[in-house]
N, C-alpha and C positions, 0 to 999 in steps of 0.2 A: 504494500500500500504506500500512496507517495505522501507529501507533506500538504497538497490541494485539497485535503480533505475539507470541506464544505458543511454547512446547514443542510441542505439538499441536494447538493452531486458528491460521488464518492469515484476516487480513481483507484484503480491498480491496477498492475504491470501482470500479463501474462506470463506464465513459466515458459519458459523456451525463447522467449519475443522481447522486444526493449517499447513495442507499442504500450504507452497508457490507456488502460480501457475507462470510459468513463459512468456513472451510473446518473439519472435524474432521477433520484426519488419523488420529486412532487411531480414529475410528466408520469412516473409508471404509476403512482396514486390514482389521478386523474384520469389516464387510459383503464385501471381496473375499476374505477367508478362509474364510466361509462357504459364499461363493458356488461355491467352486472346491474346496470339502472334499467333495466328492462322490465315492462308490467309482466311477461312471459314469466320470470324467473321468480318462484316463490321466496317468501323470506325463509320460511322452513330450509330450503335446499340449500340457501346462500349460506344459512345458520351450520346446517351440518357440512358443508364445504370447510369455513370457517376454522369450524372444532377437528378438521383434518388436515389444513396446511398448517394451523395453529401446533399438531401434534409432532407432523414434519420436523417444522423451526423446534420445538423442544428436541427433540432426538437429532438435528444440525444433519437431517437426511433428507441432501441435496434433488437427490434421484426421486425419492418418493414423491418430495413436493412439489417438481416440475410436474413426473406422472399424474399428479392428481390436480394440477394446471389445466394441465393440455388437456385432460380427458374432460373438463367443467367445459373448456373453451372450443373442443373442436367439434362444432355442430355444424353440419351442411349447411349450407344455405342465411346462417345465421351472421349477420354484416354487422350486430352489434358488436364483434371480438377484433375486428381490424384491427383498429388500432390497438388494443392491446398485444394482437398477436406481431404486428412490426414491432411492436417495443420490445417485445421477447426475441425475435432473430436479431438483434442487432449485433453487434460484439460481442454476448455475454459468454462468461468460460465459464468452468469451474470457477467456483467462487471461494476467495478466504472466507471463512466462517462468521469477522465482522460485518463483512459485503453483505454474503447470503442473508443475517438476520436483517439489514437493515432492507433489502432488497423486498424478503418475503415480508417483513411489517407493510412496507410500502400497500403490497399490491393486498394484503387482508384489511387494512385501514381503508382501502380505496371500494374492496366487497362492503364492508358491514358502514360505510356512508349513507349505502344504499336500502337499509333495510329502513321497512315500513312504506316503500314505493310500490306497495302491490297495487297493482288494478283490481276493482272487484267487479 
């Protein structure tokens, strides 16, 4: 990790690479806020997503908590995830464990904004 560390951007150097990678925390908030402001998407299911990337980030299991990302975010058809899903191809590696926690708060802050938007 370098010395830019920020309020809301965090940088660090890939292994192998001398490229700074960069992270926007309040852009990836913002894209997972969108993402999951859907009248479609109950607050129930956002709630039990939540308490599953929530479990991820305690146990610092990188792999799970993308798995359980990607699998919330990759709906046919569904154009509410754009943006969020460019924000997830962008740069991102393996992450230090600082990164990853502050990365996955990001995008559950940016879920549970959203709750109580149901459509009835």
């Amino acid at each position: 990790m370098s010395e830019y560390e920020g309020e809301s951007v965090m940088y660090w150097q890939r292994v192998g690479g001398d490229k700074d990678l960069k992270l926007d925390l309040k852009k990836l908030q913002k894209s997972a806020t969108k993402a999951f402001d859907s009248g479609d998407i109950s607050n129930n299911y956002k709630q039990k997503l939540v308490y599953n990337l929530l479990d991820a980030v305690k146990n610092k299991d990188q792999e799970r908590f993308f798995y359980i990302l990607l699998k919330a975010i990759n709906k046919p058809g569904k154009e509410d995830f754009e943006e969020l899903w460019e924000e997830l191809q962008k740069d991102y590696d393996l992450m230090p464990d600082e990164i990853f926690i502050n990365f996955a708060y990001s995008i559950i802050l940016g879920i549970m904004k959203t709750y109580g938007g149901e459509k009835k």
